[in-house]
C-alpha positions as CSV (number, residue, x, y, z in Angstrom):
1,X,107.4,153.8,35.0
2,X,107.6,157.6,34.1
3,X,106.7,157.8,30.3
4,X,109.1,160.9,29.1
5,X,112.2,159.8,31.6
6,X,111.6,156.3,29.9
7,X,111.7,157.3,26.1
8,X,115.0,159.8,26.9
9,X,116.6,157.2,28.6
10,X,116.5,155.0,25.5
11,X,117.2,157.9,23.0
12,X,120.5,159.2,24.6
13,X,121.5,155.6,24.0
14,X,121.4,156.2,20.1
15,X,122.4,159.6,20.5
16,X,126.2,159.0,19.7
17,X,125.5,156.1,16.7
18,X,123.0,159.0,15.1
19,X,126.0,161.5,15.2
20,X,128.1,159.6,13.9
21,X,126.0,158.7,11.2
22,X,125.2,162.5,10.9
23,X,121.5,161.6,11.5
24,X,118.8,163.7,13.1
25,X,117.2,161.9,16.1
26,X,114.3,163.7,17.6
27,X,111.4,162.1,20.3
28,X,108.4,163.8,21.0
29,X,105.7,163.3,23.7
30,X,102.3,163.9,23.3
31,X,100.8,166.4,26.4
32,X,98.0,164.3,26.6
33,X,100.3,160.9,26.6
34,X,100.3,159.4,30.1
35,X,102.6,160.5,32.5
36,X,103.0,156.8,33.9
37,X,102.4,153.9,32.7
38,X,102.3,150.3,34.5
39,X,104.0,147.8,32.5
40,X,107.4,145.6,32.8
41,X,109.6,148.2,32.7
42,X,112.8,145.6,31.1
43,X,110.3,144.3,28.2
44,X,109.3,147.5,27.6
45,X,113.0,148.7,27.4
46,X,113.9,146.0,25.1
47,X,111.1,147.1,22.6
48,X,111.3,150.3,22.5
49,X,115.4,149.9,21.6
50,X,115.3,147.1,19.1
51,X,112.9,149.4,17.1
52,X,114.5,152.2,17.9
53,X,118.2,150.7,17.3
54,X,117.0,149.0,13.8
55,X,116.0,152.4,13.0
56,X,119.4,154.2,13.7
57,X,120.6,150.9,12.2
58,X,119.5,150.7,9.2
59,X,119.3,154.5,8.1
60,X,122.3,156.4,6.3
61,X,121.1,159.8,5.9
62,X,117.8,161.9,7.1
63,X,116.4,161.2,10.5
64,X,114.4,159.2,13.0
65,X,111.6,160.6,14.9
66,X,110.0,159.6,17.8
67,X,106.3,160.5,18.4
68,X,104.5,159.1,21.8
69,X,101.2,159.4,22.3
70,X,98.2,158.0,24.7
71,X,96.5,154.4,23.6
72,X,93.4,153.0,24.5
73,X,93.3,149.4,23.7
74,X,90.0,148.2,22.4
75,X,89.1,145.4,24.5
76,X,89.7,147.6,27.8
77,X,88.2,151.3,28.0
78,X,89.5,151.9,31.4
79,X,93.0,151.0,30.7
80,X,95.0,153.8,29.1
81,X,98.6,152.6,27.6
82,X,101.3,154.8,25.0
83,X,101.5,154.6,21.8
84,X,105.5,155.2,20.0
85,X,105.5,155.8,16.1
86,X,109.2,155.8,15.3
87,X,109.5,156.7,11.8
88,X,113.0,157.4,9.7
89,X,114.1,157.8,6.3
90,X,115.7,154.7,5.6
91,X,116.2,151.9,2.6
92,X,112.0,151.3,3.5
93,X,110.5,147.8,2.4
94,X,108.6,146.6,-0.6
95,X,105.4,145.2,0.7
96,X,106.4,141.8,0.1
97,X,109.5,142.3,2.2
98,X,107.5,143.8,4.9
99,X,104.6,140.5,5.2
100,X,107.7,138.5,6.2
101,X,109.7,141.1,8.3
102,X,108.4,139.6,11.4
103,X,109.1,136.2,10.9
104,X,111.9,134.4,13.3
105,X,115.1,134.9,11.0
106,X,113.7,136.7,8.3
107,X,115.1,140.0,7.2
108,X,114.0,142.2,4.1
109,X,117.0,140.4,2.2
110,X,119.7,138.0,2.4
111,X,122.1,141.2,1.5
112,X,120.8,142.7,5.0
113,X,122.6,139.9,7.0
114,X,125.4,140.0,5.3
115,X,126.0,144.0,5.5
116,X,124.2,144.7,9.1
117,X,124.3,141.2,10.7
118,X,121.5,139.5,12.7
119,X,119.0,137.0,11.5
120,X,116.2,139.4,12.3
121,X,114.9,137.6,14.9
122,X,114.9,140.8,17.2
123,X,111.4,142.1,15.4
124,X,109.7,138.9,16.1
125,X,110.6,138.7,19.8
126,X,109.4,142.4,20.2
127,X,106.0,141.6,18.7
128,X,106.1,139.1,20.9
129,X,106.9,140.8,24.0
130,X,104.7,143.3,23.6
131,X,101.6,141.3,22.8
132,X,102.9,139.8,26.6
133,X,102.1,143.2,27.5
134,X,98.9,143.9,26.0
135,X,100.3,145.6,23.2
136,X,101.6,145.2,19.7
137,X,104.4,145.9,17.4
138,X,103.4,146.9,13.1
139,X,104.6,148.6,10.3
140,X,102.4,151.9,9.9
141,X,103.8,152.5,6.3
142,X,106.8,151.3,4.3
143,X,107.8,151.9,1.0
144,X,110.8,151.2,-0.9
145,X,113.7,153.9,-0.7
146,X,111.3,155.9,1.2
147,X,111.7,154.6,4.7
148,X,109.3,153.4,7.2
149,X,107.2,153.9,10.2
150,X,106.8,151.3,13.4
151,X,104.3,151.5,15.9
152,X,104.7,150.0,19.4
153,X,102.2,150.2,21.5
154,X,101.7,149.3,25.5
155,X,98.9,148.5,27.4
156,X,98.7,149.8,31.3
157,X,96.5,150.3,34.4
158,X,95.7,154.0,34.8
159,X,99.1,155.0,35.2
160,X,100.1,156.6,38.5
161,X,103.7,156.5,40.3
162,X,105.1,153.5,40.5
163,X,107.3,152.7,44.1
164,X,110.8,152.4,42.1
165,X,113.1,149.5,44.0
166,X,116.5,151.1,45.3
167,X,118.9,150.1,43.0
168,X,121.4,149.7,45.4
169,X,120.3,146.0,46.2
170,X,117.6,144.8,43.1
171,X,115.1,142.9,44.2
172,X,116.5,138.9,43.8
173,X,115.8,135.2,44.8
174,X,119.4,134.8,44.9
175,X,120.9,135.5,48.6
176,X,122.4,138.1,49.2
177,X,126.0,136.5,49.9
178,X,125.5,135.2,46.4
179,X,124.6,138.6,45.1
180,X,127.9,140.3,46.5
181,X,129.9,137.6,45.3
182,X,128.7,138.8,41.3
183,X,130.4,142.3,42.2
184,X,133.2,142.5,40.3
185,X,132.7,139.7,38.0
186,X,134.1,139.8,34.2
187,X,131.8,138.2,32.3
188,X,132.1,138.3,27.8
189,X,128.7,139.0,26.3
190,X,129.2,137.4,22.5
191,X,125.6,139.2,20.8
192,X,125.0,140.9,17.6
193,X,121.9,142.6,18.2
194,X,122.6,146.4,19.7
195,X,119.4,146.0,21.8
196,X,120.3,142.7,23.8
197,X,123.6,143.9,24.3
198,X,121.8,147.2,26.2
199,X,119.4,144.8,28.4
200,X,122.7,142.8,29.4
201,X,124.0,145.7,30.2
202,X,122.3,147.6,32.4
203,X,121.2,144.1,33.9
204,X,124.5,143.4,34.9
205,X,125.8,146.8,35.7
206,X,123.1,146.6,37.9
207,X,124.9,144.0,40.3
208,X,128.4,145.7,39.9
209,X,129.1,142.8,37.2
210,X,131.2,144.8,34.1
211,X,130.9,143.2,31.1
212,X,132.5,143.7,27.6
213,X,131.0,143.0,24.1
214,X,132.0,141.0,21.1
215,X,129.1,141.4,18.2
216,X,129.9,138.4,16.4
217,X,131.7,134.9,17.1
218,X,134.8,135.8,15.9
219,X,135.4,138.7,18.1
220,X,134.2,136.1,21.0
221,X,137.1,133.8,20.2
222,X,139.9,136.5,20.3
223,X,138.6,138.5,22.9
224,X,138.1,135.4,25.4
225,X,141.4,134.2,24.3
226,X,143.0,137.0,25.3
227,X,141.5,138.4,28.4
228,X,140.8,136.5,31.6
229,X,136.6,136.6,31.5
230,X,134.8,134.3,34.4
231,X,132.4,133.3,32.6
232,X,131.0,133.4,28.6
233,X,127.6,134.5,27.8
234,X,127.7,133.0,23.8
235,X,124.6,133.7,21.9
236,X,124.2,131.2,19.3
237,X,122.8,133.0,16.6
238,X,125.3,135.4,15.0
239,X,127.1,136.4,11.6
240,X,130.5,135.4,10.1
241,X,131.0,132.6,13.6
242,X,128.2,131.2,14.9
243,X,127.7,130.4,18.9
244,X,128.1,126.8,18.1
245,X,131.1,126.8,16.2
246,X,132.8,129.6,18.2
247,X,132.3,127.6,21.3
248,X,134.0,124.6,19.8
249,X,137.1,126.5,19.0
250,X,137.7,127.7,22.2
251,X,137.2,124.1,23.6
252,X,139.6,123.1,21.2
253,X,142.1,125.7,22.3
254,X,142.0,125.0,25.7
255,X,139.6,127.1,26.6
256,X,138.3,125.7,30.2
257,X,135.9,128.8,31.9
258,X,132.2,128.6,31.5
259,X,130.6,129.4,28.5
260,X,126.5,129.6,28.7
261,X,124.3,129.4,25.4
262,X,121.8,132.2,25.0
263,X,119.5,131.3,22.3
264,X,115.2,131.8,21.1
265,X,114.7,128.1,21.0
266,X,113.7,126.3,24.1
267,X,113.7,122.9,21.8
268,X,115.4,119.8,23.6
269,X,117.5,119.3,20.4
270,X,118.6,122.7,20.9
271,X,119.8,122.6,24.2
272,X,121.1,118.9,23.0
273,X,123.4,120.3,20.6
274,X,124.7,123.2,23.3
275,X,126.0,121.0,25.6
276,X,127.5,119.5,22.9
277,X,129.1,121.7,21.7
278,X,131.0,122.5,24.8
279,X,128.5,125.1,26.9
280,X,128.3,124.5,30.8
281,X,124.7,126.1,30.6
282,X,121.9,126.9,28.5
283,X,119.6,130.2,28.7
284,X,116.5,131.0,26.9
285,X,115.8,134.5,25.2
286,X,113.6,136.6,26.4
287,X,116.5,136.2,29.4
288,X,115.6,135.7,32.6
289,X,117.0,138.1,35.2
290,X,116.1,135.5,37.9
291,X,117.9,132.5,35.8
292,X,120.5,134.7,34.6
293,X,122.0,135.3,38.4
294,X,121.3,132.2,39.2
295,X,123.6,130.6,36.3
296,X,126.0,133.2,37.0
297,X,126.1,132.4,40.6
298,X,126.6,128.7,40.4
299,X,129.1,128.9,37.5
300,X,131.0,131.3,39.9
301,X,130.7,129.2,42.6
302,X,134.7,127.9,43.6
């Protein structure tokens, strides 16, 4: 995975949000940060731009910049990895606010949710994902009205070239009949956070499936109401409608195409309570590729 190409693939996708905001967003890479790195390209992806989306997010005025340099994790000399620092000059955190930032559904304060949206769970998955990876996700420093500073880091063989799959058929279980059936396919992707709704995406995009966005539940009622989607990709968690509720009300309406759940918990209650409330199918975040085409292909299915 080629380290600069990566980090300017994920900036240009902010680029437009930071002008409109009138904010400065710069990236720098170290000439001593590896050129490659070996790692799960996606996770890595979905990281780098939930950090990098809370920071366009969450900052009015001033800038975000992006520093990447080499890392050497600890426990493995011979391993070199990168290290981003992605710093802006946003509302910052008190120190109590940031002990708990990277709890599931914690955000620095109830008035957060209610201006941004989200339950904050995005911060605790991307600690998560990249401890997967051999790395980590902290706050460097964060005060109060003065902004704050993240550091991601990535663990990786010595990196060298990596053979990239042709895009024009990604690798999958699913056969390839299945696979060209999926080109074409509407699908509604009801998700809040700006980071999932990338990975979806380019995931999709990537099997000539074109899929359209609503950011909270409300938006996923109207906009499946009035548009003829195959198939619903509802996350549960979101502001003002929740996945469960919004669901319902298209059930209720006469809403008959498949809707799938996408949700962090992988509790039986959970997935209970899905199927209850109307879903055909039930997904787990981090998403799957492999269990996302599947679903899509046997809900597609005639």
């Amino acid at each position: 995975m080629p380290v600069r190409n990566l980090i300017s693939e994920i900036v240009g996708t902010f680029e437009k949000k930071a002008r409109s905001k009138n904010l400065l967003l710069e990236a720098y890479v170290d000439e001593n940060a590896p050129e490659y790195i070996n790692s799960d390209a996606v996770r890595v992806r979905q990281v780098l731009a939930n950090i990098i989306g809370n920071a366009v997010k969450f900052t009015s005025e001033g800038m975000i910049q992006i520093t990447v340099k080499p890392h050497v994790p600890q426990q493995d000399a011979e391993a070199v990895g990168v290290e981003v620092r992605v710093t802006d000059t946003g509302p910052g955190l008190t120190e109590e606010q940031a002990e708990r930032l990277f709890s599931p559904f914690t955000q620095a304060d109830t008035s957060v949710t209610r201006k941004f949206g989200g339950t904050g769970l995005g911060l605790a998955l991307s600690r998560r994902l990249a401890r997967e990876l051999g790395g980590d996700v902290k706050i460097a420093e964060c005060h109060a009205s003065e902004g704050c500073e993240f550091v991601v880091t990535f663990s990786s063989s010595i990196g060298t070239p990596e053979k990239e799959t042709p895009r024009a058929r990604p690798k999958s279980h699913v056969p390839s009949d299945d696979v060209d059936r999926l080109q074409g396919l509407k699908v509604l992707v009801a998700e809040d956070s700006q980071d999932n709704q990338l990975f979806m995406e380019r995931l999709l995009k990537r099997f000539g499936i074109e899929p359209k966005f609503a950011d909270n539940g409300e938006q996923a009622i109207t906009k499946a109401l009035n548009d003829d989607f195959d198939v619903v990709l509802m996350d549960i968690q979101m502001p003002q409608i929740d996945g469960h509720t919004a669901t319902r009300e298209l059930r209720t309406s006469g809403y008959t195409k498949p809707i799938v759940a996408l949700t962090a918990h992988a509790l039986i209650e959970e997935k209970k309570r899905a199927f209850a409330s109307g879903c055909d199918a039930y997904l787990t975040k981090p998403v799957s590729k492999q269990m996302l085409l599947d679903t899509l292909v046997r809900l597609s299915s005639p």
